[in-house]
MARDOPA-876970 format. One record per residue (C-alpha): residue number from 1; residue in three letters; x, y, z. Coordinates in steps of 0.5 Angstrom, whole numbers. Example, Ala and Ser with C-alpha at 12.3 -4.5 7.8 and 13.67 -1.06 7.14 Angstrom:
<nodes>
(node 1 "ala" (25 -9 16))
(node 2 "ser" (27 -2 14))
</nodes>
This chain:
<nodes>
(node 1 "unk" (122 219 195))
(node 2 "unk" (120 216 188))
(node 3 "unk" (126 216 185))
(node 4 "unk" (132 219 188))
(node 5 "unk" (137 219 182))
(node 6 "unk" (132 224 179))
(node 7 "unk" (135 231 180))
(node 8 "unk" (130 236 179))
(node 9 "unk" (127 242 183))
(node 10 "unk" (121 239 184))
(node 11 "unk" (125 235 190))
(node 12 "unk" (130 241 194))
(node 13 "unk" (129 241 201))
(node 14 "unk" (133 246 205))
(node 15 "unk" (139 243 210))
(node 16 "unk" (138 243 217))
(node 17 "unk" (141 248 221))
(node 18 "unk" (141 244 227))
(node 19 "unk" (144 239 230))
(node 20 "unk" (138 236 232))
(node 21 "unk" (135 236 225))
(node 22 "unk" (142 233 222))
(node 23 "unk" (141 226 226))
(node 24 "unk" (134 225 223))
(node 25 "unk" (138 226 216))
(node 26 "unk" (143 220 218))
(node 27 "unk" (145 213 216))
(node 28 "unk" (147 212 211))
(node 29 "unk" (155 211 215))
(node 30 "unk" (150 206 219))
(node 31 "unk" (149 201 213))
(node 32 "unk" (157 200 212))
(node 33 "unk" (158 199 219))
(node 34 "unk" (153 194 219))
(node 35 "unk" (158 191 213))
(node 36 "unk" (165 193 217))
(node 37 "unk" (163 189 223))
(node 38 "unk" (161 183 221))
(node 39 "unk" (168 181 216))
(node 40 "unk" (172 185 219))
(node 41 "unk" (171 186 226))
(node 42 "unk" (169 179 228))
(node 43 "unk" (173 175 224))
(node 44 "unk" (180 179 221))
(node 45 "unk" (181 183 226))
(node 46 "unk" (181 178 232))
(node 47 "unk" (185 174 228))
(node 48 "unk" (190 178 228))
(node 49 "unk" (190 179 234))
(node 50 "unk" (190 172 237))
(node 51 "unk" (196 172 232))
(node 52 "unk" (200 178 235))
(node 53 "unk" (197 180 241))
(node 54 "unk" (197 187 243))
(node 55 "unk" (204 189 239))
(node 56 "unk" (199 190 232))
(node 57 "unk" (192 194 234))
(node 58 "unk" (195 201 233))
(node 59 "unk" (194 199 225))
(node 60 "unk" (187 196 226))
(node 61 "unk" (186 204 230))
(node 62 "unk" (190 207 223))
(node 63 "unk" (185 203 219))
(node 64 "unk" (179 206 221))
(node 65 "unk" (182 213 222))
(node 66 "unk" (186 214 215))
(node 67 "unk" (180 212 210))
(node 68 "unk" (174 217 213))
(node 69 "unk" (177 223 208))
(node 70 "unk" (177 219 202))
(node 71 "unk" (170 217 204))
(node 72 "unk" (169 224 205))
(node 73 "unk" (171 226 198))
(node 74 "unk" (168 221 195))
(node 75 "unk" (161 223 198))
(node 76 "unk" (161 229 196))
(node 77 "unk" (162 228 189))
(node 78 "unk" (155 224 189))
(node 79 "unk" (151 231 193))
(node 80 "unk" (154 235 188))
(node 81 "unk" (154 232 181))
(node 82 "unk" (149 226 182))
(node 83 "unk" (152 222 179))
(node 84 "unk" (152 214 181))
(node 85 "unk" (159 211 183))
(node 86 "unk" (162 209 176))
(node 87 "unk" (158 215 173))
(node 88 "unk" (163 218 177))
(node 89 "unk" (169 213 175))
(node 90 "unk" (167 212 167))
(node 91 "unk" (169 220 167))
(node 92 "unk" (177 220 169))
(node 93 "unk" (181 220 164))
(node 94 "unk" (185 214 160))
(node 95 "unk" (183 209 155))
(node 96 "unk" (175 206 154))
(node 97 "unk" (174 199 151))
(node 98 "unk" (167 200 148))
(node 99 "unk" (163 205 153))
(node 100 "unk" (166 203 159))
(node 101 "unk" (173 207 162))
(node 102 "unk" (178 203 164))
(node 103 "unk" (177 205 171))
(node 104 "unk" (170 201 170))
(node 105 "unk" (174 194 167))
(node 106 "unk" (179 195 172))
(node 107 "unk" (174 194 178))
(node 108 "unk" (170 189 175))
(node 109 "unk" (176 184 175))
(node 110 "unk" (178 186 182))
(node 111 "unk" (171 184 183))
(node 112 "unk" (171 177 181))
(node 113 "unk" (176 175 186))
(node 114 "unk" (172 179 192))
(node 115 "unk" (167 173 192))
(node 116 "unk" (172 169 196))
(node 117 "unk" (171 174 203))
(node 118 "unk" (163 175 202))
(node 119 "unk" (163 166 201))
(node 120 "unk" (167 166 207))
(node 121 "unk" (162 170 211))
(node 122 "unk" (156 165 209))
(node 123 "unk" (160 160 211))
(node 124 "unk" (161 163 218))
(node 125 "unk" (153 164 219))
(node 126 "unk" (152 156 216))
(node 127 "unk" (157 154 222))
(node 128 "unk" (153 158 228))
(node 129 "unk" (147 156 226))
(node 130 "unk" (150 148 225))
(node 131 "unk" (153 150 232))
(node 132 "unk" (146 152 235))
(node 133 "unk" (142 146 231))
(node 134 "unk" (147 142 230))
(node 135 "unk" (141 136 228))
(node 136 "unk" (142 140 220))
(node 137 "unk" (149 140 217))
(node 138 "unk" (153 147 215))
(node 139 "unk" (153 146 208))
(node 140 "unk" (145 145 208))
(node 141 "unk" (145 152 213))
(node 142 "unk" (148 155 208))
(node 143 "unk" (144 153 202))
(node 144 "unk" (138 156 206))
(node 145 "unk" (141 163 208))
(node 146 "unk" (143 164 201))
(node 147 "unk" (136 165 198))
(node 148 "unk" (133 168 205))
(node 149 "unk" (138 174 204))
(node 150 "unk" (136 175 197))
(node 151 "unk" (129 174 199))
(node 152 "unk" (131 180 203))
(node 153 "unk" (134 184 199))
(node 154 "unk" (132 183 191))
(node 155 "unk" (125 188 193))
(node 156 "unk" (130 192 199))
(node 157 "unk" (128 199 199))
(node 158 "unk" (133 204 203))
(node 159 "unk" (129 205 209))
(node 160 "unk" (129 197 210))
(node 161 "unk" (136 197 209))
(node 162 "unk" (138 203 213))
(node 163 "unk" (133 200 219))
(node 164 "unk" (135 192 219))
(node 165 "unk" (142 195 219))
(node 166 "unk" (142 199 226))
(node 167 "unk" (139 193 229))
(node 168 "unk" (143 188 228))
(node 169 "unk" (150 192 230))
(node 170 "unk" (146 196 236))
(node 171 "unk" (145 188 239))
(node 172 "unk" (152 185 238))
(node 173 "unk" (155 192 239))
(node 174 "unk" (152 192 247))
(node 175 "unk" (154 185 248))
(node 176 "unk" (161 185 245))
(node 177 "unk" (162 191 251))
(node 178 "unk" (159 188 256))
(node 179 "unk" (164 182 254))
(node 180 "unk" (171 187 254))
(node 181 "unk" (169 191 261))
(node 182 "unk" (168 183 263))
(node 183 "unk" (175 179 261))
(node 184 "unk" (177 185 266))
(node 185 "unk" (175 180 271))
(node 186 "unk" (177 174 270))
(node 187 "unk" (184 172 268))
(node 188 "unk" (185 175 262))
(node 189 "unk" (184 182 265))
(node 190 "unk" (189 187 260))
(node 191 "unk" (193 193 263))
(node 192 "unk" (195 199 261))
(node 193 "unk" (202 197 259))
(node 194 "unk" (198 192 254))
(node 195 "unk" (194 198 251))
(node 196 "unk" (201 203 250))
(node 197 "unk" (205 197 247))
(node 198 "unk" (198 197 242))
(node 199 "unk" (199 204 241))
(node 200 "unk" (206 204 240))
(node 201 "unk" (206 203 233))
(node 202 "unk" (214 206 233))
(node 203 "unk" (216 198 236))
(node 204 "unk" (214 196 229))
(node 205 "unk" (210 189 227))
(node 206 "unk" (214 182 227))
(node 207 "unk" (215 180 220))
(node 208 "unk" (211 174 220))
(node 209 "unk" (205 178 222))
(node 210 "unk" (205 183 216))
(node 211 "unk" (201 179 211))
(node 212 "unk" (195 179 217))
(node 213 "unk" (195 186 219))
(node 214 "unk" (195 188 211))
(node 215 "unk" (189 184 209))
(node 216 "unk" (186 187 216))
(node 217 "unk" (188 194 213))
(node 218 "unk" (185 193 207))
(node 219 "unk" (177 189 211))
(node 220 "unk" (177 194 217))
(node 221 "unk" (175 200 217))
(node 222 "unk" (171 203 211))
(node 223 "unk" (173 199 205))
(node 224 "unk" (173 201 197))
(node 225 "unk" (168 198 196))
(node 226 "unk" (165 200 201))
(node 227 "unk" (167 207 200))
(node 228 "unk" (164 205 193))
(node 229 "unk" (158 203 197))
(node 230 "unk" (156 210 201))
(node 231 "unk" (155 214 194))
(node 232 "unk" (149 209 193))
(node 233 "unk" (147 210 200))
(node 234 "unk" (148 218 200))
(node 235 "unk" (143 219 193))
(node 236 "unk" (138 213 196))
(node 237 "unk" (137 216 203))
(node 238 "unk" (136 224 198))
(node 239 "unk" (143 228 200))
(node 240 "unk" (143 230 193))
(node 241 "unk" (136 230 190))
(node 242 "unk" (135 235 196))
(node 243 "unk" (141 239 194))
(node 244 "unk" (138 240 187))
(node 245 "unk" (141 240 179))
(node 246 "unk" (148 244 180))
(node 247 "unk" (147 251 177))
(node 248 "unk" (152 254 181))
(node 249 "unk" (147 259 184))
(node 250 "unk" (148 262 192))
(node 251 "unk" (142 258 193))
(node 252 "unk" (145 251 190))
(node 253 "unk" (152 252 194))
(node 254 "unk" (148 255 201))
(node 255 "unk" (145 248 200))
(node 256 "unk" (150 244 198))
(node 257 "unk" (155 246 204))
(node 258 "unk" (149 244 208))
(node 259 "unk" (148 237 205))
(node 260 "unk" (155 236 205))
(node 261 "unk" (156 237 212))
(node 262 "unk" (151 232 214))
(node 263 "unk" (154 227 211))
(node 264 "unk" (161 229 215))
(node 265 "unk" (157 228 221))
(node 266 "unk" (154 221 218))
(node 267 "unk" (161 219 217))
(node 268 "unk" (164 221 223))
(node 269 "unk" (160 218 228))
(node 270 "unk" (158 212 224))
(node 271 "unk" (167 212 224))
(node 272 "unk" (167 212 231))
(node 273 "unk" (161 206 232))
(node 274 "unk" (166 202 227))
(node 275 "unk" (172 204 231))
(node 276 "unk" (170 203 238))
(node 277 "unk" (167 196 236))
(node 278 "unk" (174 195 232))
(node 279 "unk" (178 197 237))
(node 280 "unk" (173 191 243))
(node 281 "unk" (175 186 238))
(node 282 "unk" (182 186 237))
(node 283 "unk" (183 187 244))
(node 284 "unk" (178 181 246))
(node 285 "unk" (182 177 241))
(node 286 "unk" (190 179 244))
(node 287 "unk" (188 178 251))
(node 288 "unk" (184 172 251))
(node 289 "unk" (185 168 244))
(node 290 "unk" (193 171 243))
(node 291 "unk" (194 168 251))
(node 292 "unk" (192 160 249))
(node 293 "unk" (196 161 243))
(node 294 "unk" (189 161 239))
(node 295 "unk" (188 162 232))
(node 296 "unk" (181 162 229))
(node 297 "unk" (181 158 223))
(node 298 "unk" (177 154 218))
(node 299 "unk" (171 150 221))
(node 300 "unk" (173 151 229))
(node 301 "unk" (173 159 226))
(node 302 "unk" (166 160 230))
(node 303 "unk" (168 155 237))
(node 304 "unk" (175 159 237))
(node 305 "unk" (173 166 237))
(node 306 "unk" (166 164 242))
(node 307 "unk" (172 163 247))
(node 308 "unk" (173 170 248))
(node 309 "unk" (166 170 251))
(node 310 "unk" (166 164 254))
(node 311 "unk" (172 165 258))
(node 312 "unk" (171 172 260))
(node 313 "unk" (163 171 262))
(node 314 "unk" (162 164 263))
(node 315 "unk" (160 158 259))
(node 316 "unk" (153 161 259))
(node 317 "unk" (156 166 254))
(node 318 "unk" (156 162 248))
(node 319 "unk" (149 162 245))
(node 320 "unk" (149 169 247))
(node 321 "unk" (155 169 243))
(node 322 "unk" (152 164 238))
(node 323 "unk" (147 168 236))
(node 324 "unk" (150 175 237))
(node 325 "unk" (155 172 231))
(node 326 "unk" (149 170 227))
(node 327 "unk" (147 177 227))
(node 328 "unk" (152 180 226))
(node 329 "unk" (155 175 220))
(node 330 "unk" (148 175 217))
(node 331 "unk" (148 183 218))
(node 332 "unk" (154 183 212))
(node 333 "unk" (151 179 207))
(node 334 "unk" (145 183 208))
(node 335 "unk" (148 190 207))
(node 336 "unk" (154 186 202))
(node 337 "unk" (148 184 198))
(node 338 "unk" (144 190 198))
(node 339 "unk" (151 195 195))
(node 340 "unk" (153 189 191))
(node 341 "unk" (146 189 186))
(node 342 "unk" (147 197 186))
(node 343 "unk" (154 197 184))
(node 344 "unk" (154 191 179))
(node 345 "unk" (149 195 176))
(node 346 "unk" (150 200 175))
(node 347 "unk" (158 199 173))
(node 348 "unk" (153 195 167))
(node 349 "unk" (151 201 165))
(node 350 "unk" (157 204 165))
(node 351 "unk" (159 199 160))
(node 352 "unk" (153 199 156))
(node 353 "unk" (150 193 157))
(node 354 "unk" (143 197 162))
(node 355 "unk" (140 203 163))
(node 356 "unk" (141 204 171))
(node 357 "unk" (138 211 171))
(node 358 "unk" (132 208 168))
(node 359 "unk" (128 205 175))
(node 360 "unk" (125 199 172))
(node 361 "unk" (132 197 169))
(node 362 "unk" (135 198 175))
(node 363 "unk" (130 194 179))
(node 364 "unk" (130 189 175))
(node 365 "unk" (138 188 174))
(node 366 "unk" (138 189 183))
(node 367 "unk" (133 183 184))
(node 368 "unk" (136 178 178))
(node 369 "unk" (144 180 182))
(node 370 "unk" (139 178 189))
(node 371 "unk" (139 172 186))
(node 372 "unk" (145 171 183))
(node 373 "unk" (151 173 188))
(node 374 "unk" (148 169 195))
(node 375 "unk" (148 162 190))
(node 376 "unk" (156 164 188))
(node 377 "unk" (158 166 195))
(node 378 "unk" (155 158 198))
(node 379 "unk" (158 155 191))
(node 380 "unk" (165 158 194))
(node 381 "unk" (164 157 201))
(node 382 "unk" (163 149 199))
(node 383 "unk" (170 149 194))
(node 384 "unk" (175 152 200))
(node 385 "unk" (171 151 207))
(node 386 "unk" (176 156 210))
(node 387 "unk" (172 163 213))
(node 388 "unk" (177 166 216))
(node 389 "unk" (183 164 209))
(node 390 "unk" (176 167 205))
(node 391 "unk" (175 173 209))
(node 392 "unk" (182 175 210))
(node 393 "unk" (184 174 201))
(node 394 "unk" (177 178 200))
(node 395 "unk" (181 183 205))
(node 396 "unk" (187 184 201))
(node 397 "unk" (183 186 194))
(node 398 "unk" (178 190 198))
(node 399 "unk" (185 194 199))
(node 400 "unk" (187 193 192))
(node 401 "unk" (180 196 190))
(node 402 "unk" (183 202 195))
(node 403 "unk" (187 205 190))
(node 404 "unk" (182 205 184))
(node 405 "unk" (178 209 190))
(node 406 "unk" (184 213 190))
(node 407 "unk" (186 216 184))
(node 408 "unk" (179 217 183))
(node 409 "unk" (177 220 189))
(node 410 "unk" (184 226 188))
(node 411 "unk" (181 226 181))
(node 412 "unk" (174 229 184))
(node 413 "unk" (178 233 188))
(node 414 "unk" (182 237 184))
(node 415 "unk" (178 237 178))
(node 416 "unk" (171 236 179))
(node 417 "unk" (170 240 185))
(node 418 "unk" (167 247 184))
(node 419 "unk" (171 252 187))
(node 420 "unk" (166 254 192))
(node 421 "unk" (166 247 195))
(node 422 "unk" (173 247 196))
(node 423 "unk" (176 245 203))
(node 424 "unk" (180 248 208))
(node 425 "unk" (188 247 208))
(node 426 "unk" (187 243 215))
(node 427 "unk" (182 238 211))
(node 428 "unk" (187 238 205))
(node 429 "unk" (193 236 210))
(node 430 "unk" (188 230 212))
(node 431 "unk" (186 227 206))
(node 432 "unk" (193 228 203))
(node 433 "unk" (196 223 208))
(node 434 "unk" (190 219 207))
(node 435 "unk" (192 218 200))
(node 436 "unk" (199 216 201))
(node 437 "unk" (198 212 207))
(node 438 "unk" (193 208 203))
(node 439 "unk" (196 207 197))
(node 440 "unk" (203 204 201))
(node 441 "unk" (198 200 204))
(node 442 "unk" (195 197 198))
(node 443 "unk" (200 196 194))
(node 444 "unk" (203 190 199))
(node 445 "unk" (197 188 200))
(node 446 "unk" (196 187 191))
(node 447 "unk" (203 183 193))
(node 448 "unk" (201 179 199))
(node 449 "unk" (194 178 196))
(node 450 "unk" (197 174 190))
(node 451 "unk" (202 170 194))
(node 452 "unk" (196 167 198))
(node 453 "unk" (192 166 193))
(node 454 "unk" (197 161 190))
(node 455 "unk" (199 158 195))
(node 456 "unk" (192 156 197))
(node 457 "unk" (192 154 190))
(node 458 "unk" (197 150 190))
</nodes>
């Protein structure tokens, strides 16, 4: 597909039917994944579990499992207008300064904080590849990874990114299962009882816990920018241009609910990926991390969390784990870089400054930001030195962000739906509890996340 931002009958194609046919349609949910299990999953959600064992899990389960709607939401407002992310966002209402809305100016300063997380991330792949080649420094790695992964992404077409992707989280994933099935054998073994105080989200959480399972609600699961993110892969990987300008015909609708109903099932199993490795995690950093009294932090973050493997497969486990890390983090800032380029440029567009519905301008802008984001997150890693504070702050605004892709998700649905379109009431149940949990939990996160910010300052 030329130019999937293109809606024209020229590029209509009719849904599959069948299941079968859906799973050849997939991936776009895979290309978040692949972002989710890196920051989340391998640093902040093992971190809360090394501090508050099992007690905390049933808020990394409700994380993954309360977002999914407003995911959903948002994704269908991309097949049937087939408008990009802040096309979308530059139409709610409230103020404009200069062509772009509020909305836009809002996210792009929230965006200036977020840095922080994706720093702590290429810090991480310079401490794993200064742990297997310890004869070349971790500032020195991580000033080689930058441009490696711009050298990746600045010409990154969909199809590359979608297979890169699946590749890195299907390796680490069938490791990190291996790796929970084993702590079974060792002395670190967790039990049913340990599972049911997990779940038992009636017994609360200790308060010196909250500020971590804030930041790891905000960073596991589908994050807001990462629901900000899907739009762009939904339009690339063709949903929209597929489903053709909308003209409200039978015909448009018949394809639109079919469109639509990929896209369920691309976010549904693509959550379930996330969830289960989630879930590995948290249970890996409780029974083997949170039972020593470790707590993955600064430069020892990569030694720490290796102990989860180490100490339930043996001491050979740990360069399997070492370069299990590598992809997994690497595998972030690869698919953090490709939805970055997409999402600056075209909030650029919204305020004027390019023309993201133009391909050469889009390409152009894409590549230069390539360039210009990996330098930003090693400048970073180089100031603060400490992977897991990053990555836990960057979580604290990525909930921020949540509320923005609320209130522009409630605004899509009950303004910008076509009737045709609308959902049963049980969905409505499900995405009316989405919204206010998110919203709760945003809000102490803006709170926690200023509160750390300033302390580290300080």
């Amino acid at each position: 597909m030329e130019n999937p931002y293109q809606l024209d009958a020229s590029q209509i194609e009719e849904p599959p039917s069948s299941f079968k046919g859906m799973l050849k349609h997939l991936g776009p949910g895979f290309i978040l994944s692949a972002s989710i299990v890196g920051s989340g999953e391998l640093i902040a959600t093992t971190a809360l579990g090394a501090e508050a064992g099992f007690v905390a899990m049933w808020v990394i389960l409700a994380s993954c499992l309360v977002k999914v709607f407003v995911q959903l939401e948002f994704g269908k407002h991309a097949i049937h207008s087939g408008e990009t992310t802040f096309e979308a966002l530059n139409q709610l209402p409230g103020p404009k300064f200069g062509k772009g809305r509020w909305t836009t100016w809002l996210w792009l300063v929230l965006m200036s904080i977020k840095p922080l997380q994706v720093g702590g991330i290429i810090g991480g792949v310079g401490i794993v590849l200064n742990i297997l080649f310890p004869q070349v420094s971790i500032m020195a790695w991580v000033c080689i990874t930058a441009p490696v992964v711009s050298l990746l992404i600045f010409r990154g077409k969909y199809k590359l990114i979608e297979k890169v992707s699946l590749v890195m989280i299907g390796l680490f994933a069938i490791f990190t299962v291996a790796c929970v099935i084993g702590v079974q054998f060792t002395d670190f073994a967790f039990s049913a009882k340990d599972i049911g105080l997990g779940l038992s989200f009636w017994n609360g959480i200790p308060l010196e816990y909250i500020a971590v399972a804030i930041a790891a609600f905000g960073i596991t699961g589908v994050g807001g920018d990462e629901i900000m993110a899907y739009n762009y892969w939904l339009l690339e990987k063709g949903y929209a241009a597929k489903t053709g300008p909308r003209d409200d015909s039978k015909e448009w609708n018949r394809r639109a609910r079919g469109w639509i109903r990929v896209m369920y099932w691309d976010a549904f199993l693509s959550m379930l990926v996330y969830t289960f490795m989630t879930l590995a995690f948290y249970i890996l950093g409780a029974a083997i991390l949170n039972a020593q009294g470790l707590v993955p932090k600064g430069f020892e973050m990569v030694k720490t969390l290796s102990r989860m493997y180490t100490d339930s497969l043996g001491g050979w486990a740990e360069i399997a784990f070492l370069v299990g890390a590598f992809f997994v983090l690497f595998s972030t800032l690869f698919s953090a870089l490709a939805a970055w380029s997409r999402q600056f440029s075209d909030a650029f567009g919204a305020v004027g400054w390019i023309n993201y519905r133009d391909p050469k301008s889009r390409a152009r802008t894409i590549a230069i930001l390539a360039f210009f984001f990996p330098a930003l997150w090693a400048v970073l890693f180089f100031q603060f030195e400490d992977p897991v504070w990053m990555v836990l702050v960057g979580g604290a605004i990525t909930a921020a962000i949540l509320l923005l892709v609320v209130i522009g998700t409630v605004h899509f649905r009950y303004r910008r739906l076509p009737k045709s379109l609308a959902p049963s009431r049980a969905y409505n149940a499900g995405f009316w509890i989405s919204v206010i949990a998110i919203a709760v939990l945003a809000l102490l996160a803006v709170w926690k996340s200023v509160e750390e910010f300033q302390s580290k300052l300080s």
